[in-house]
N, C-alpha and C positions, 0 to 999 in steps of 0.2 A: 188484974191490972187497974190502974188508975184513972181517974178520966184526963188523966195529963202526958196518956199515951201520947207515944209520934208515930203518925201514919205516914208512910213510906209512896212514891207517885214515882217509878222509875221511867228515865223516860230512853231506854235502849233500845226502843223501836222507831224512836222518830229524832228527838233533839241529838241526842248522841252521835249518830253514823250524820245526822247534817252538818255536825259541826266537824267530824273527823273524816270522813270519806264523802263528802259531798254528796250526800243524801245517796247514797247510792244502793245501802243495803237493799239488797232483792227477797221479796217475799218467801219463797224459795229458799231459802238460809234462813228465815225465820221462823218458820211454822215447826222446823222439828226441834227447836227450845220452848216452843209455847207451850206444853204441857207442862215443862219444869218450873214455866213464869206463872203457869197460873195454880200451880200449889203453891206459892210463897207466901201467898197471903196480902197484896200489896193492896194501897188503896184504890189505886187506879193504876196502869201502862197507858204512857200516852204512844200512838202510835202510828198517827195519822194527820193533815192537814199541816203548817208552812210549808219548807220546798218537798213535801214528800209526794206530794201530787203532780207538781210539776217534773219534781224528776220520775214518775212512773211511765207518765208520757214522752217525754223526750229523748230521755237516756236507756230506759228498761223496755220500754216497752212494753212494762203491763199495764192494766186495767186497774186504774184506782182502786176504782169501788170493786172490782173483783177482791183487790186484796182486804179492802175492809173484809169482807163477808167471810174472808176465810179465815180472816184474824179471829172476829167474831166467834164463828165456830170454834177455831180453839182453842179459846180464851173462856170458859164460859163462864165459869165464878171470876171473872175478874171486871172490874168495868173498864169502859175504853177511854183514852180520851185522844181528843184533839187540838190543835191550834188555828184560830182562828183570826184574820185578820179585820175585823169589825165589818163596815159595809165594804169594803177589798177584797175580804171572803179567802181566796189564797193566791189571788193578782196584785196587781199592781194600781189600781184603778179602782174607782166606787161603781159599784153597781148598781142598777136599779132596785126596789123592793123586794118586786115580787123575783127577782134573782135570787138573791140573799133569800127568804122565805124557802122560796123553791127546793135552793144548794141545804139549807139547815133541815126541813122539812125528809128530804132524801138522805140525808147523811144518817141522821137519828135513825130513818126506817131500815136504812143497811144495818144497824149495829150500833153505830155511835151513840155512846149515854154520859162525858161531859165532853162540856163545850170551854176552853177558856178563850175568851173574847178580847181582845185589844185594841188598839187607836192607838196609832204613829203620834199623835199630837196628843193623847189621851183628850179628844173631843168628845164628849159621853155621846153627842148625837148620831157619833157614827159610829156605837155601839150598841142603839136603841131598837135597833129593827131584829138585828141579829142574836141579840137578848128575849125580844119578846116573841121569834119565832123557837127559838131553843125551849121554853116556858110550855107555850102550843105545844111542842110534841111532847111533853112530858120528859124532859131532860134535863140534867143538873147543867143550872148557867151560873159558867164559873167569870166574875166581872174581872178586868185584869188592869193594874196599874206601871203603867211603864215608867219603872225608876230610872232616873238622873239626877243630876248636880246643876246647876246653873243660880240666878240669881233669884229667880223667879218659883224655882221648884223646892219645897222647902218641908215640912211636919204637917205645916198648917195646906198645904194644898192639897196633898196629899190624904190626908181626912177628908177634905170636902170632898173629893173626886171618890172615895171611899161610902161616903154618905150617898149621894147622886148615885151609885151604883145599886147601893141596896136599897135607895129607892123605885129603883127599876126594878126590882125582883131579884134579883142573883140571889143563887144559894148558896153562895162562897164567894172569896177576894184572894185572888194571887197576886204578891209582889211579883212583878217580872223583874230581874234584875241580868238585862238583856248582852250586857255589857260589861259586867262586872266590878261596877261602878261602887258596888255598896259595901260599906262596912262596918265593923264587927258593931260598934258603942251607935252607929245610925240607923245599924236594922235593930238594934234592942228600943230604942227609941221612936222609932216610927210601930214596930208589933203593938207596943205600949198607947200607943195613942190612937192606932187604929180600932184597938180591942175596948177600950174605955167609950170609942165613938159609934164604933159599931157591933152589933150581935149576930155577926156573922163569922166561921172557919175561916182562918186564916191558912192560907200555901204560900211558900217561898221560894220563887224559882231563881237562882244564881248559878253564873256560868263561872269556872274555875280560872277563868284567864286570866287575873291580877292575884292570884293564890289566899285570898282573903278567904273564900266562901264557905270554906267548914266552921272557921270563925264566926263567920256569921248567922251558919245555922244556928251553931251553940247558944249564940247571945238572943237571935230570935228565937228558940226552942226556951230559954228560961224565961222571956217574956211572953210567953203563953203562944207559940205559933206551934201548932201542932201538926201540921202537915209538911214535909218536906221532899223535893225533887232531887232525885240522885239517878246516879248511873252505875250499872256494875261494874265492878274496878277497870276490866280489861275495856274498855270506852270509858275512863272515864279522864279528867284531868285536864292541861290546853285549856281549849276553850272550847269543851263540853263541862262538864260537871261533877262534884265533889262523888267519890266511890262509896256507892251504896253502903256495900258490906264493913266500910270503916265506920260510917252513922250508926248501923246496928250492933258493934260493938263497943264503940262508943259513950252508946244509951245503955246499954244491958247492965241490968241490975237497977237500975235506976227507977226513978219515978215517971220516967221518959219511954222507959223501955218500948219497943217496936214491937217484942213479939215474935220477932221472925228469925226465922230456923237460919243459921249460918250455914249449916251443910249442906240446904237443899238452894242456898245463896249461891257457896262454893261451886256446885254441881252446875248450875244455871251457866255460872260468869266462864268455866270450863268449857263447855258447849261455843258461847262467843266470845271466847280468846279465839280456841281454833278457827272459827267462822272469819275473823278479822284480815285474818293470813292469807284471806282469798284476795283479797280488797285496797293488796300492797301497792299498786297502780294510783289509786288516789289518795293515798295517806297524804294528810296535810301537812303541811312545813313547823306550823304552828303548833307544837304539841308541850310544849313549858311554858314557866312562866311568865307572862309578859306584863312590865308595871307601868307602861309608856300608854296605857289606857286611863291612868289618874292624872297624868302631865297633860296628855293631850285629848283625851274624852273620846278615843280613837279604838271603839271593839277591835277585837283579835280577827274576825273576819274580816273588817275594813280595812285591815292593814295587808292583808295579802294583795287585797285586790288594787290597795295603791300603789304598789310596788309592782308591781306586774304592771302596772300603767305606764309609769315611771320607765320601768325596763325595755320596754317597746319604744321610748322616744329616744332611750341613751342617757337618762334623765336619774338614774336611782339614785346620784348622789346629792339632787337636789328634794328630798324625802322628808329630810329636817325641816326647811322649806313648807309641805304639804302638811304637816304636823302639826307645824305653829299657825297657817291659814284655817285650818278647820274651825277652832274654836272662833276665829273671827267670823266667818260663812253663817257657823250655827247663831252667830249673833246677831249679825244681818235679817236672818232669819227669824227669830222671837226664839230661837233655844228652843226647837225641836229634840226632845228625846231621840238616838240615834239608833235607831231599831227601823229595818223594811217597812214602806220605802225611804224612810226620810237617810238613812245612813248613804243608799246610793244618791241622794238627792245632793246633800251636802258635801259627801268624799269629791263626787265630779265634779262638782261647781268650784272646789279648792287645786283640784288638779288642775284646772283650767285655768284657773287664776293665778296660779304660779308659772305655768309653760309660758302662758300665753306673755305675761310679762305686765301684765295691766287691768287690775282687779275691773273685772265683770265687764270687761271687752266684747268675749262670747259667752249668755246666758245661755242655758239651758233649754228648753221647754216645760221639763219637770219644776223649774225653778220661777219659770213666768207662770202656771199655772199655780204651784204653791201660794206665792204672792195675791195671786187674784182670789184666794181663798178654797181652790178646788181643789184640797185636802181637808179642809177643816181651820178651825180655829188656831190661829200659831198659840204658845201660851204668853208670850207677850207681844208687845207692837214689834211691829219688823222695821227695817231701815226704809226712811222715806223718799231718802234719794237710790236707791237699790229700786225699788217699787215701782217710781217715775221712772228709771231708765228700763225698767223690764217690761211694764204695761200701758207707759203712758198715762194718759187720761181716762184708762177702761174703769169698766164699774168695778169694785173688790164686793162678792159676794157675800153676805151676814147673813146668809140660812145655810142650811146645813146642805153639802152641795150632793147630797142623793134627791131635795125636793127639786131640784132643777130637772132630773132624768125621769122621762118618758116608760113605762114599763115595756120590756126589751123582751121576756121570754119569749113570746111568742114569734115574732121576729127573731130570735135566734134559732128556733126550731124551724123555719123558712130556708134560714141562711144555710143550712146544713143537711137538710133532708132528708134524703134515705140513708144517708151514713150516720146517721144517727137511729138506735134499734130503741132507745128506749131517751126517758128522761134524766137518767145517766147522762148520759153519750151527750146529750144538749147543754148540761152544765158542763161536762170536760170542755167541751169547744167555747162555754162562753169565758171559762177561767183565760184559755190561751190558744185562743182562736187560730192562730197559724199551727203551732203544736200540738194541739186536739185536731184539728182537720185533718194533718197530715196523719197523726196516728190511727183515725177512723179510716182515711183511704187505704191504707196503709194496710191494716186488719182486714178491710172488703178485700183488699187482694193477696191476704194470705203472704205479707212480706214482714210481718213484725219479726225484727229481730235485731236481739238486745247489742250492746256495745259486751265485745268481748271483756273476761277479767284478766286474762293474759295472752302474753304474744304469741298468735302463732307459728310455728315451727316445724318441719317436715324434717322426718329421720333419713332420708336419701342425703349420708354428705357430699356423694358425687353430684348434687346437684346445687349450684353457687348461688348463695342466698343475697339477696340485695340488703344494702347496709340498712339499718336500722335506726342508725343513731349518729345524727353528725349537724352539722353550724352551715345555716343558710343566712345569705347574702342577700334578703329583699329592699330594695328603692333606699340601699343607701344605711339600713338597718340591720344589726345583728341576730339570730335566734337560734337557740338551742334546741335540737328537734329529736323527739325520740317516738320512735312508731310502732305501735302498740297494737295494733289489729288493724281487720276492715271486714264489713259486711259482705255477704255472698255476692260473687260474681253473676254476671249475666243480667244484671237489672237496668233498667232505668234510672234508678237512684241508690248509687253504692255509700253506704256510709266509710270512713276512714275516722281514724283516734290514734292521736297525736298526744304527745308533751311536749308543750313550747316552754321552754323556760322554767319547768317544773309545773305548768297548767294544765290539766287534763283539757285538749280541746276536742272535738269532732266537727269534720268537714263532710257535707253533702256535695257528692260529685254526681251532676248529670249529664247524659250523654249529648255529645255535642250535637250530633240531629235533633235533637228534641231542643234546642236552646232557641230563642224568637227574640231576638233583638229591636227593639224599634229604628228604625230606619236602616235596619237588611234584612238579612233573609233567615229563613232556617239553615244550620249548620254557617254559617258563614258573615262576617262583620263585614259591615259595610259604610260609606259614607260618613255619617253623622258619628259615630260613634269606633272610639279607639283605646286601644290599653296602652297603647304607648304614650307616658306622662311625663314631660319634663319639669326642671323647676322652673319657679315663677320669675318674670324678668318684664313683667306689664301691670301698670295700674289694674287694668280688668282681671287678670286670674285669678282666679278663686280656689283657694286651699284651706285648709284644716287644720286644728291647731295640737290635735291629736289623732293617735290610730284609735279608726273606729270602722265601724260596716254602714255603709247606704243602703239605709231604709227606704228611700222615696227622692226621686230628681223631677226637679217641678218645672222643669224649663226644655224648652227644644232650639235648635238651632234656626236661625231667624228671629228668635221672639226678641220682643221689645222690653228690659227690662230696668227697675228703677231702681237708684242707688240704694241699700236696704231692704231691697224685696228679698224674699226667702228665695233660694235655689235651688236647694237640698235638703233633707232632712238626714242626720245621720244618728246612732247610735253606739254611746261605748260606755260601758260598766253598768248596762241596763238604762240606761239614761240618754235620752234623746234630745236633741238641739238642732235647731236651725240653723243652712251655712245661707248667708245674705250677699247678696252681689257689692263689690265694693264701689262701683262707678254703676252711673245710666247710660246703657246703649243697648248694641243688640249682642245676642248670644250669638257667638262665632265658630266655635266648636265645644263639646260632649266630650270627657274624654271615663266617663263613667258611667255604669249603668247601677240597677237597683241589685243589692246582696253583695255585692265585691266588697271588700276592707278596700281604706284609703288611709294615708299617712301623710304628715306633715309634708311640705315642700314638693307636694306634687299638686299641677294645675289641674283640677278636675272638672272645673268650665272656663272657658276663656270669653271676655265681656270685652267687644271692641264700641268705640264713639262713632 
């Protein structure tokens, strides 16, 4: 072979099933294809960190790091890799140092040997720590550029952010091409000028969802990109990724050639076709082409979950609407690349601005702190009247906002305690502190258990099964409802899994003696607080301008409160926002507590003078 081989980085263990069955694949279904993954020869399987951690805990029920180790083990000629969210780590939030240290440090000694590193805003500073701990344990850090289009993002930035990487040490540069933004004549053009600037392997990860990306492997493979991410066919397409096995035939014969055995490709992609058929429950809707990503700069991910917003208010046909806000939002913003979290940052703060009827009415949270700098660097200035109305007179942060944070490990080993057995267990909790705690209590009492893959069904037809599938009528809204399992009986906390509207949901049901309401009792509501919500008909009532869930009610009844004060905090599409009293007086009635959904045109505190 030549040295203008192309080395292959499938990523059917992690990007794939996240983007097509919502991270769901179980460890369990993949270990008995790893020996066929690991005679192909590849350069890497990535197979581990974005949602694949958070969905082990929430959804499966496994043990992250258990399945690292086991991948590890069966994997053993192959290297691993992972995704990494810079100092986010694989949250939502920065972390402290010695976190990030900590999480890199443990990942590496499970198994993990590369790291590809990224920033939402591509700020190198909040990829500095996580870089130089990958380096420490002796690990290939692979630095990561998150491609987009805007006015400000262009050849020439893109090299400098290319340079600032490999002067951090990286031992590689992936193009992320998170969105599908890129193409064919601009990734031959940017391979070309990264390669001239830097001497460092170039990778190029593109998702299939505007149908451009084998294109663009092509033209970045003749521009000297020798590393490319694919999927095997049966995962691959939508908005996962160009099919492996067409790249290596592709190439074959060529000066490009891969090397890799089609048969034992064929053998592998057989093994997960069948494996897929288990996983029909969350197939995405999303599975062709979609070009409404170059119109409106809107990933194939971001569009389901806008629709599904939309469809909870009665709202889907106002979509067009949401489409043509975004790129305004993202410009308000400085033209944040649209890749977690800045995608949920921007998609709800445009939802919100079309419902609501009145650009930036209700900001965010995610959107007030963006602004204040507690993401990082925007890549241009933001809107100055956007800024003033979201923070005021506050100071905007100019360091990079990990040096502001206090080193946390150890206090999160406090918070957590004996359910926590090792320093595993203390990073699962600090990633997703509600969903790592629960799944540590959870394990201590011998209740893990995963969300079914299909409905159960009892062979007695003499016995009359309740409907499964039918249209509820909630506060005024329509939903399509299809019921798909439920956790074992007899617990304190029954899980249930749902299809609302074609959304895989799960509801936590607990039993009503164990419920403690503030101001009544166990088992039983009382006084202060009521579920019965009518609509608004008073200056004071306070509602919401979308369905979301309450996170946190900040008020009690009597309290004195001032036109603008926070009330509530709630959250929808991962994004959290403050609901503010619209007059000063006192709180008169509650008619919500913390974890319920709430919906448009219902009073959930009433404010009288």
């Amino acid at each position: 072979m030549t040295n203008q081989q192309v080395k292959i980085t499938d990523v059917i263990l992690r990007d794939a099933h996240q983007s097509l069955i919502a991270t769901r694949l179980r460890t369990e279904d993949m270990l008995p294809g790893c020996a066929m993954l690991d005679d192909i020869g590849y350069w890497s399987l990535e197979c581990w960190g974005g949602a694949t951690f958070d969905a082990c805990l929430r959804f499966l029920k496994e043990d992250p790091w258990e399945r690292l180790g086991k991948l590890k083990a069966a994997l053993p000629k192959t290297r691993l890799q992972m995704l990494v969210r810079g100092q986010n780590l694989l949250g939502y939030r920065h972390y402290s140092d010695d976190v990030v240290r900590a999480f890199i440090h443990k990942a590496a000694e499970n198994g993990m040997d590369v790291f590809r590193i990224f920033d939402a805003l591509n700020d190198v500073r909040n990829l500095r720590t996580a870089i130089e701990a990958t380096k420490e344990s002796g690990k290939h850090a692979q630095g990561t550029i998150c491609y987009t289009t805007s006015p400000v993002h262009d050849v020439h930035s893109f090299v400098t952010l290319g340079k600032a990487l490999a002067n951090l040490g990286c031992d590689s540069i992936a193009i992320k091409d998170m969105a599908g933004l890129l193409m064919p004549y601009a990734a031959s053009e940017l391979v070309k000028a990264l390669k001239d600037a830097v001497d460092l392997p170039l990778h190029l990860h593109s998702h299939a969802t505007s149908g451009l990306a084998e294109m663009c492997q092509m033209k970045a493979i003749e521009a000297g990109c020798q590393h490319i991410d694919t999927a095997l066919s049966s995962w691959s397409g939508g908005t996962s990724h160009p099919p492996t096995e067409s790249l290596v035939i592709a190439l074959k014969g060529s000066p490009y050639d891969t090397g890799l055995d089609l048969d034992k490709l064929q053998s592998a992609n057989h093994y997960f076709a069948e494996i897929r058929k288990k996983y029909r429950r969350f197939e995405s809707e999303f599975t062709g082409i979609d070009t409404q990503v170059h119109v409106f700069q809107v990933p194939g991910g971001m569009i389901s979950n806008l629709a599904n917003q939309l469809k909870e208010r009665n709202a889907l046909d106002r979509i067009g609407e949401v489409y043509k806000e975004i790129p305004e939002v993202r410009k308000d913003l400085g033209y944040p690349p649209l890749v977690t979290p800045t995608s949920q940052i921007v998609g709800t703060q445009a939802v919100l601005n079309v419902l609501t009827g009145k650009r930036y009415e209700t900001i965010t949270n995610e959107v007030k702190r963006y602004l204040q700098g507690g993401y990082g660097k925007a890549p241009a200035p933001v809107s100055a009247a956007l800024q003033k109305k979201a923070i005021g007179d506050e100071d905007v942060m100019d360091c990079r906002p990990a040096d502001l944070l206090k080193p946390e490990l150890d206090k999160l080993r406090q918070e957590i305690g004996e359910l926590a057995h090792n320093d595993e267990d203390v990073l699962s909790y600090a990633m997703f502190p509600e969903v790592g705690k629960l799944f540590l209590e959870q394990r201590a009492a011998g209740n893990l258990v995963p969300e079914p893959l299909v409905i159960e069904s009892r062979a007695d037809d003499a016995i009359k099964k309740a409907p499964t599938e039918f249209n509820v009528a909630l506060h005024g809204e329509s939903y399509h409802v299809k019921v798909t399992g439920a956790g074992p009986k007899n617990q304190m906390l029954r899980h249930f899994y749902f299809m609302v509207d074609g959304v895989p949901e799960e509801i936590v049901v607990e039993t009503l003696d164990e419920i403690v309401l503030e101001g009544g009792t166990q088992g039983a509501v009382k006084g202060t607080i009521s579920s019965k919500r009518r609509k608004p008909t008073s200056p004071g009532d306070v509602v919401v301008s979308m369905p979301c869930n309450v996170l946190e009610v900040l008020v009690k009844v009597g309290q004195s409160v001032s036109a603008g004060q926070a009330v509530m905090i709630t959250e929808a599409m991962k994004m959290e926002t403050e609901i503010t009293a619209p007059i000063a007086g006192v709180v008169k009635a509650v008619h919500v507590v913390k974890g319920e959904p709430a919906n448009p045109d219902e009073v959930l505190v009433e404010i009288g003078v």
